[in-house]
GUFIPA-152413 format. One line per 3 residues: number of its first residue (from 0); their letters; for each residue x, z, y of C-alpha. Coordinates in steps of 0.2 Angstrom, whole numbers, plus 2048, in hexadecimal, padded with zeros to 3 digits. Layout:
<pts>
NUM	A	X,Z,Y  ...
</pts>
This chain:
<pts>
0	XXX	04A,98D,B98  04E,984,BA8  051,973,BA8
3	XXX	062,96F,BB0  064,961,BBB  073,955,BB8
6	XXX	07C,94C,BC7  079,938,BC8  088,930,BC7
9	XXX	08B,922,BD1  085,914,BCD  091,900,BCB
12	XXX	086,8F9,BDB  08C,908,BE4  09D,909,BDE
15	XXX	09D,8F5,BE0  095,8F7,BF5  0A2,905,BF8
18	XXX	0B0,8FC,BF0  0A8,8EC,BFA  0A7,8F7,C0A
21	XXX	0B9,8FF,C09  0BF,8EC,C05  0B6,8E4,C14
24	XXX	0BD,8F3,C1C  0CF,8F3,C18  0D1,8E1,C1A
27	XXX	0C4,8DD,C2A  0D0,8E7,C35  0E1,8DD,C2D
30	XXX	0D6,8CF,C2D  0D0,8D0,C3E  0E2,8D3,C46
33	XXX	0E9,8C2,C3F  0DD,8B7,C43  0DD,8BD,C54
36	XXX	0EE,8BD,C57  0F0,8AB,C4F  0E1,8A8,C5C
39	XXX	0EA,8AD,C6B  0FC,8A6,C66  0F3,897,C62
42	XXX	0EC,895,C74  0FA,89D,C7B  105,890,C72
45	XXX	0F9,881,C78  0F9,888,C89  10C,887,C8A
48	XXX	10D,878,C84  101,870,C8F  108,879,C9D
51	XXX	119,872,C9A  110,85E,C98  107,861,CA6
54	XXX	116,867,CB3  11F,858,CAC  113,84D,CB1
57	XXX	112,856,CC2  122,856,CC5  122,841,CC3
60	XXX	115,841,CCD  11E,848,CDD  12C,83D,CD7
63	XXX	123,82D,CD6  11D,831,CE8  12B,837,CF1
66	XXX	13B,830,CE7  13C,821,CEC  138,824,CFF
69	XXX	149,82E,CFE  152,820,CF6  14D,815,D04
72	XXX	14F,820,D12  163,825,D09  167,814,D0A
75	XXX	162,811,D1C  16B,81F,D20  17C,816,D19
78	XXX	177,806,D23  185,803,D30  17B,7FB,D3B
81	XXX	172,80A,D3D  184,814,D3F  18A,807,D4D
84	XXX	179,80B,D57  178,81C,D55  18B,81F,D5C
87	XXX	188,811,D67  176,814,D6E  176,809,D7E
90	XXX	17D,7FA,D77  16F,7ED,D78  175,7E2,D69
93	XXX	178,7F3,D5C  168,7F9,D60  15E,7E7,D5D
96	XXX	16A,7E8,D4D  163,7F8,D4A  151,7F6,D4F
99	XXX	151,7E8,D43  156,7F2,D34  14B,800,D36
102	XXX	13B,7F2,D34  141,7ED,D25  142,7FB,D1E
105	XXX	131,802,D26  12A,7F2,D1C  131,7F9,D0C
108	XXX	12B,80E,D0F  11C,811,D0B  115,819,D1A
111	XXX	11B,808,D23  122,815,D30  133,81B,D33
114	XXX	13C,826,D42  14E,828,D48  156,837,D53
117	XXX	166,832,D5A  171,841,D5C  17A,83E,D6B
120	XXX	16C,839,D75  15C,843,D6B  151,833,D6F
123	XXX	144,831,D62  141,81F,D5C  130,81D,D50
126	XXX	124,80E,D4C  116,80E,D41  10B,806,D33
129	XXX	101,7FB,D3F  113,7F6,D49  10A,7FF,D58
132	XXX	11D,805,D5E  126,7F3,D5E  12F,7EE,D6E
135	XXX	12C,802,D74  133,80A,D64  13C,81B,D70
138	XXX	12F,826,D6F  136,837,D75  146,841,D79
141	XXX	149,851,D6B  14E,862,D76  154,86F,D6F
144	XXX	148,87B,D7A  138,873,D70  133,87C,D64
147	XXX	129,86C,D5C  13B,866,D5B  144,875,D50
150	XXX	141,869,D41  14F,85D,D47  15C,868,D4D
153	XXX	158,872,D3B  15B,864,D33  16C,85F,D3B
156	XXX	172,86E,D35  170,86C,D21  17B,863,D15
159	XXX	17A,84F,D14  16C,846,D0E  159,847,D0F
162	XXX	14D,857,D10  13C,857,D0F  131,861,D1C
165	XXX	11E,864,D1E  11B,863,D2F  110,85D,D3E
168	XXX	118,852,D4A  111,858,D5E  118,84A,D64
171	XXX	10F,83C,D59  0FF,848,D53  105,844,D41
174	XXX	105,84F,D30  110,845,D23  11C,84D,D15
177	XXX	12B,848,D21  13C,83F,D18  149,846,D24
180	XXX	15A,83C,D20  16A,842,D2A  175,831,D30
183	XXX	188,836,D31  197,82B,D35  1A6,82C,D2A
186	XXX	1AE,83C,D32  19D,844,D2B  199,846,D3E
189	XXX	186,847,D3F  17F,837,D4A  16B,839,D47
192	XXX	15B,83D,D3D  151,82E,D33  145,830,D28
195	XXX	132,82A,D25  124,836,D20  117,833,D12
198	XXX	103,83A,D1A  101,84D,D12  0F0,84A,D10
201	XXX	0F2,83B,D03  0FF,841,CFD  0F4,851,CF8
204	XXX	0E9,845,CF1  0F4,83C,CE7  0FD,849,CE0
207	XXX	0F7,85C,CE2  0E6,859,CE0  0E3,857,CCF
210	XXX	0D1,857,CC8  0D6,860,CB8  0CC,871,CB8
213	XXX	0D7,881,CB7  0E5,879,CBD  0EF,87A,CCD
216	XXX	0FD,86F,CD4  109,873,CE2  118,86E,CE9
219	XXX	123,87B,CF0  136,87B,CF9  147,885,CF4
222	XXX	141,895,CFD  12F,894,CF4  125,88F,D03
225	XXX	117,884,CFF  118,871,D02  10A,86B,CFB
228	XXX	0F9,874,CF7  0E7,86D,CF5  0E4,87C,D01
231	XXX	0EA,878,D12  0ED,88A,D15  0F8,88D,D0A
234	XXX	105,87E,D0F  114,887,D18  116,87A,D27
237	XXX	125,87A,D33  12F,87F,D24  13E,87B,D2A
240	XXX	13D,886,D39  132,897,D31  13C,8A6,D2D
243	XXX	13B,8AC,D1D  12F,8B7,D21  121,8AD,D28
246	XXX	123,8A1,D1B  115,89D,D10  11E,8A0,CFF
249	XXX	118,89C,CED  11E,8AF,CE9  10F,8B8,CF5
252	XXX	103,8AE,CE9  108,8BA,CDA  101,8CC,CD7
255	XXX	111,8D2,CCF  125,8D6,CD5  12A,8D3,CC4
258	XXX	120,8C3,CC4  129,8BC,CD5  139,8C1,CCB
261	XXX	137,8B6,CBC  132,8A8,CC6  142,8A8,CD2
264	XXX	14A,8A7,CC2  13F,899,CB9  143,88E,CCB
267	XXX	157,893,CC8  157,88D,CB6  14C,87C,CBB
270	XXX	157,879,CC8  16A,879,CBE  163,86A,CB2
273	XXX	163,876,CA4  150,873,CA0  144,869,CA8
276	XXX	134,875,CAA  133,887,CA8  121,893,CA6
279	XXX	11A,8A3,CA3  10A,8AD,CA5  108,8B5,CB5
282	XXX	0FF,8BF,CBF  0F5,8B8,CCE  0E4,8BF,CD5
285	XXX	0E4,8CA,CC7  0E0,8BD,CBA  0EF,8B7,CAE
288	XXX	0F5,8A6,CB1  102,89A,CAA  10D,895,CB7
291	XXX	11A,887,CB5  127,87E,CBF  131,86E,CBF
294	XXX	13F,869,CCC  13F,857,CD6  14F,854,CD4
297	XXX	15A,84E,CE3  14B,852,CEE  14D,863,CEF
300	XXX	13A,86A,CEC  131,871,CDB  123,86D,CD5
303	XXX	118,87C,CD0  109,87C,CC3  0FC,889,CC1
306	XXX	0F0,88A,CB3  0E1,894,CAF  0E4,891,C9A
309	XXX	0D2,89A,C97  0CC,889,CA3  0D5,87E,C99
312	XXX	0D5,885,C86  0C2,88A,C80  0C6,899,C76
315	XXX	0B3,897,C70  0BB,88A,C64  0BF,898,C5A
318	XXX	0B0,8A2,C5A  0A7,899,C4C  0B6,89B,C43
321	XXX	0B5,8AE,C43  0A2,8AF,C3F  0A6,8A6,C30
324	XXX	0B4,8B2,C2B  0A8,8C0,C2E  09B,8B9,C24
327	XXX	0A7,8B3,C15  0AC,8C8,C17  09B,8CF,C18
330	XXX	097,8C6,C08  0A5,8C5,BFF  0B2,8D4,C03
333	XXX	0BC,8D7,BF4  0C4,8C4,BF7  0C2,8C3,C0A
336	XXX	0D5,8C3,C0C  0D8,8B4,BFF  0CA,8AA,C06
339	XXX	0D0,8AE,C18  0E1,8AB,C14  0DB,899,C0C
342	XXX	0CE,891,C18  0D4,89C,C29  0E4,8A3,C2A
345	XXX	0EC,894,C21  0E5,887,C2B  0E9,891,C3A
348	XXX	0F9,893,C36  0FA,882,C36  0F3,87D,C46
351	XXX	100,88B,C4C  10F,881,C45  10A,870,C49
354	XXX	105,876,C5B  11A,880,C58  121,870,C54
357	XXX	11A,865,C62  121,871,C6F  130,871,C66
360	XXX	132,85F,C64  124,853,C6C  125,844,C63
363	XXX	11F,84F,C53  110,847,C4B  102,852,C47
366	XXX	0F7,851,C36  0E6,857,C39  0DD,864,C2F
369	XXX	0D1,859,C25  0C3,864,C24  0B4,860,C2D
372	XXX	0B1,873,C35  0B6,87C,C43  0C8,87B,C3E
375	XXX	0C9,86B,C3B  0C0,865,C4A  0CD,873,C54
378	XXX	0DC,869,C48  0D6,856,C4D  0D6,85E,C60
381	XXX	0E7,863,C61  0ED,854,C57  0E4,84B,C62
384	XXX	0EA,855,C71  0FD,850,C6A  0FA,840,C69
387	XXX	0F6,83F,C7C  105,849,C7F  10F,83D,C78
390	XXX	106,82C,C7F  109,838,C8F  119,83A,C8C
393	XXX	11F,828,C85  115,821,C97  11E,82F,CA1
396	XXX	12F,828,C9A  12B,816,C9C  126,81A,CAE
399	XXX	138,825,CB1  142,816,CA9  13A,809,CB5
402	XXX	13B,815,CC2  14C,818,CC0  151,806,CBC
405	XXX	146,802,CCF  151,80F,CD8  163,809,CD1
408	XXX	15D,7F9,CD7  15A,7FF,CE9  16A,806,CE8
411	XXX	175,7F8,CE2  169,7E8,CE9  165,7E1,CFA
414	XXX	151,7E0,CF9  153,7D1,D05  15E,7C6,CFA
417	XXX	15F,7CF,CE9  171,7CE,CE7  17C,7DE,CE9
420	XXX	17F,7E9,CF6  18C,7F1,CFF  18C,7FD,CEF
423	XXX	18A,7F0,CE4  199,7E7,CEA  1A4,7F4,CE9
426	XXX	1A0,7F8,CD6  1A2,7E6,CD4  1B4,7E5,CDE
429	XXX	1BA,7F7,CD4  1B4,7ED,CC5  1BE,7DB,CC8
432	XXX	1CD,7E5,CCF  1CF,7F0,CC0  1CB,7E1,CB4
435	XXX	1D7,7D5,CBC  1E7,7CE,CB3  1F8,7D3,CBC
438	XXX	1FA,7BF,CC2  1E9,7BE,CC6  1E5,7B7,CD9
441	XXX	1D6,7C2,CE0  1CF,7BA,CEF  1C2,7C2,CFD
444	XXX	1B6,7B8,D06  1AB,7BF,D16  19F,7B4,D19
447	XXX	193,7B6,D2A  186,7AA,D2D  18A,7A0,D40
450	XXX	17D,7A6,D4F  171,7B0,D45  16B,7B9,D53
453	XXX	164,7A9,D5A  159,7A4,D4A  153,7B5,D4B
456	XXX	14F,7B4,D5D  149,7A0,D5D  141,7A1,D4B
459	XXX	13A,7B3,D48  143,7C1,D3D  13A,7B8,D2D
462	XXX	143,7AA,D30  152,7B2,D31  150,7BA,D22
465	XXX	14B,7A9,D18  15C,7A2,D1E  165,7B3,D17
468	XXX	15E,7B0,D06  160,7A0,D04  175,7A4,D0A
471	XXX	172,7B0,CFD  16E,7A3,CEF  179,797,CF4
474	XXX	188,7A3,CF2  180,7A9,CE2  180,796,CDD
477	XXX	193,791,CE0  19B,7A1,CD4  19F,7A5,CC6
480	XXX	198,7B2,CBD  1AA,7BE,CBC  1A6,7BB,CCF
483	XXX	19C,7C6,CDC  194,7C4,CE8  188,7D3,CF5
486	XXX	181,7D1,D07  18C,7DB,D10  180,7DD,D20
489	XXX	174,7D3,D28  17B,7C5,D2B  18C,7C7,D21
492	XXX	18F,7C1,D0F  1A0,7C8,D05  1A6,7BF,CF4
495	XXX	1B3,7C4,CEA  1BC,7B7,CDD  1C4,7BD,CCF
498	XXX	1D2,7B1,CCD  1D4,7A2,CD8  1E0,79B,CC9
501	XXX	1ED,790,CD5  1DD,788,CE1  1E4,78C,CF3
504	XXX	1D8,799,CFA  1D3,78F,D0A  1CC,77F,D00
507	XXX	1C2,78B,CF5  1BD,794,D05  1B9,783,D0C
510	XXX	1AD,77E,CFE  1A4,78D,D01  1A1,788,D11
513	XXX	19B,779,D0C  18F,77D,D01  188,789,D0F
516	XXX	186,780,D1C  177,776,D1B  168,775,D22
519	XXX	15B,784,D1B  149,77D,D19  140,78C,D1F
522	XXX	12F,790,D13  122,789,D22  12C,778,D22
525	XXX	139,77B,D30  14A,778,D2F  158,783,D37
528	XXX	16A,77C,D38  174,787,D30  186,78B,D2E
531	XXX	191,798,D2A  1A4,79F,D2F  1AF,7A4,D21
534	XXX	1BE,7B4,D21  1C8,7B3,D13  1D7,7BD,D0A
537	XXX	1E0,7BD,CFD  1DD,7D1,CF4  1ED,7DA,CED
540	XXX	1EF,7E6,CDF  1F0,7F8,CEB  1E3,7F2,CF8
543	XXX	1D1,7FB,CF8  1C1,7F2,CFF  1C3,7F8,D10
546	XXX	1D3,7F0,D12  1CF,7E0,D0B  1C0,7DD,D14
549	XXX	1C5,7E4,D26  1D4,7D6,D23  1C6,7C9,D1D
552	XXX	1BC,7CF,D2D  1CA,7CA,D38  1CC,7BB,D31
555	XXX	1B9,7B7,D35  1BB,7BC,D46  1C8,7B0,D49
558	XXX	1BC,7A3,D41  1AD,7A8,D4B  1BC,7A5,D5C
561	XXX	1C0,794,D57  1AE,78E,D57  1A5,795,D49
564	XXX	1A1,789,D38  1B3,78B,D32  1BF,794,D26
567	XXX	1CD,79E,D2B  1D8,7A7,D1F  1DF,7BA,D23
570	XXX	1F2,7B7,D2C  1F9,7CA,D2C  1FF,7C6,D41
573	XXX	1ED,7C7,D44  1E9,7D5,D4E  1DD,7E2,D43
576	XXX	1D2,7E7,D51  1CA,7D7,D53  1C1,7DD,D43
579	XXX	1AD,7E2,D4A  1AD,7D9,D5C  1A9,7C7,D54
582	XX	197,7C1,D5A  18A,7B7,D4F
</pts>
């Protein structure tokens, strides 16, 4: 009788290994394709969001070095003095005038250096840092055959205001991010070309060349060409006068037409205000890279930000992170996706919403994982990383504010005197005009400090201004605060009084004179005899500045041909063109 053999069944271990295997199998795949996508949005997340810090602070960068340089070189533009010369080039006494105020300001760029084209003439005026240019300050005549002077006639033909050109001067052997500010009379008529230029090589220094690894800073203009690069080579000179397509432009930099696309738009969108940085990954050597940009507002250029996000982000962070998954799998299949879900996924998840709600809103505060492994460490990283954001942010603020507060002094103070301005005054004169009772009696004052020319020739151009500061005071002094006062040029003084109340104008115009002149004790111990002459009107309700202190400037030029040191009040028979032809 044959012995039949029987089939082993399988046994529990087996049935336990294949359910085991079949586990680790259905949920190592799952399992696998979570963490790694929570890994890359994670590190695309963080890559974004530094990206986005990082073109911010960029873009303040190119602003703290080039902003107020405009500021200054807009408000010399506005200077009459400089108007008078420039449509009046051969009188001696203008150009002294204007000579005079270019050094002021070269003191206050900081280049120490300025330039100034006149149109009619195309004589190029120039000093330097090391005053290497006083007393000889015309350096060459502009032509319109020289092609090393395309820059200016380029120039002439934009809109108002001040562009900003990459370029190497022939002429003076200089390479300098150039300031070029167009000067034009009231009829818009263009009268010449002032500017000042910051050096191109510290200003790459400062600014492009940062030391952060895996990430690239330029600066670029409205067509794309390159500004600024840490690679000479790149730098699109002579911008002004390239054609499109010799220009070295931002767009030949990346491998892809639908990438050149996306970054025309990014530029249109940073430009109209709606948001202040855009970025993307693009393609550029064939490597993917997040590129951002950033406009300089009122200066007409972008600031461009490439980063290498696998330079910046360690994605080997996460690789103990996934042994230990795999080995929390290998041993223990059947509950890999709770125990994944509880001390991976979770966590991650986590990091992801944190890192989510700082890009969505910076000032959110992070709490770190408080576990002491790779997650945790990875957590306290990022918190840690916020954190720095937003000390980055709160100092980039601060800096913006007292920025901001610095340029709307330039623009409403005299730096000499540090009372108002032109600009200043007329905000102050809307202000009183507007504020002022029907009955009130609104009084003009011009007040021009007697042979000024002389303390500046006899005494030096510091003396002079000593004596116009302390004027400056000593108007401050005698109003009241709903009066104003501004330095109207530079030697002129206008004061506005908000009601005279029934005081006659010409005894409160005499005190005033008075008070100012006296003697000025100069810092080194010398006195200068000082006096002043005095225009004065009264200001009806329909009159605008202009009127009022062209009737005020009459009535100082009538002061200054009865022999100076005296007040004369506005009489309508006065002829108006005596206005301007008074002498110190």
């Amino acid at each position: 009788m044959a012995v039949q053999k029987t089939r082993r069944a399988p046994t529990l271990r087996t049935n336990i290994l294949l359910l085991t295997l079949c586990g680790f199998a259905v949920v190592a795949f799952p399992a696998y394709w979570a963490f790694n996508t929570l890994v890359t949005s994670t590190v695309a997340q963080l890559g974004t969001l530094f990206a986005e810090k990082q073109i911010l602070f960029d873009r303040y960068r190119g602003l703290d070095a080039l902003s107020k340089e405009v500021a200054l070189a807009e408000t010399l533009t506005r200077s009459p003095v400089i108007g008078d010369w420039a449509a009046d080039e051969t009188n001696p006494d203008k150009k002294n005038r204007a000579i005079a105020e270019l050094e002021q300001y070269r003191q206050s760029f900081a280049d120490h250096s300025y330039f100034f084209v006149v149109n009619a003439s195309g004589n190029y005026y120039y000093n330097d840092a090391q005053n290497s240019h006083a007393g000889k300050e015309f350096s060459f005549t502009v032509k319109r055959d020289n092609a090393s002077d395309a820059w200016y006639y380029a120039t002439t033909a934009l809109d108002g205001g001040c562009h900003l050109n990459v370029d190497h001067d022939d002429e003076l052997d200089l390479t300098k991010v150039f300031i070029n500010c167009i000067v034009r009379d009231s009829a818009n008529k263009v009268l010449g070309v002032l500017g000042t230029g910051i050096d191109l090589t510290a200003f790459i220094k400062q600014v492009v060349d940062l030391p952060q690894p895996g990430v690239q800073a330029m600066f670029i203009d409205r067509s794309g060409a390159i500004q600024a690069h840490r690679d000479l080579r790149y730098i699109d000179f002579h911008s002004l006068t390239n054609t499109i397509e010799t220009k070295k432009t931002i767009f030949s930099l990346l491998d892809l037409d639908s990438d050149r696309v996306a970054l025309s738009q990014m530029l249109g969108e940073v430009t109209t205000g709606d948001v202040e940085v855009r970025s993307r990954v693009m393609q550029i050597d064939g490597r993917e890279m997040q590129v951002g940009v950033g406009y300089l507002d009122g200066l007409g250029w972008y600031n461009v930000t490439v980063m290498d996000v696998d330079k910046i982000i360690d994605k080997s962070l996460f690789l103990p992170i996934g042994l230990l998954l795999a080995a929390v799998m290998i041993v223990v299949a059947l509950v890999i996706a709770f125990i994944v879900k509880i001390s991976v996924v979770d966590r991650l998840t986590q990091v992801e919403k944190g890192v989510v709600a700082v890009k969505e809103d910076a000032r959110t505060t992070l709490k770190p994982d408080g576990g002491n492994d790779e997650i945790g460490r990875l957590s306290r990283s990022i918190a840690s990383m916020a954190s720095a954001v937003q000390d980055n942010m709160r100092m980039l603020e601060d800096m913006v504010d007292e920025r901001t507060s610095e340029l709307q002094s330039l623009a409403y103070r005299d730096q000499l005197t540090g009372i108002a301005n032109r600009r200043g005054f007329a905000d102050g004169f809307d202000k009183i005009k507007s504020a002022a009772a029907p009955e009130a009696r609104i009084a003009l004052l011009l007040i021009d400090i007697d042979r000024f020319k002389d303390i500046n020739d006899t005494h030096g151009h510091q003396a002079g201004d000593e004596v116009a500061a302390e004027m400056a005071r000593r108007i401050a002094a005698v109003l009241r605060p709903a009066d104003v006062c501004a330095r109207w040029g530079g030697d002129e003084f206008i004061v506005l009084f908000s009601d005279l109340g029934s005081r006659p104008l010409k005894a409160i115009a005499d005190a005033v004179k008075r008070g100012l002149s006296q003697p000025v004790v100069l810092k080194s111990g010398r006195t200068i005899p000082a006096t002043v002459s005095i225009g004065a009107c009264l200001v009806e309700p329909n009159e605008t500045l202009d009127q009022v202190a062209d009737m005020a400037d009459v009535a100082l030029y009538a002061a200054k041909q009865d022999g100076r040191d005296r007040v004369s009040v506005y009489d309508p028979t006065q002829p108006r063109s005596a206005a301007g032809q008074r002498s110190g």
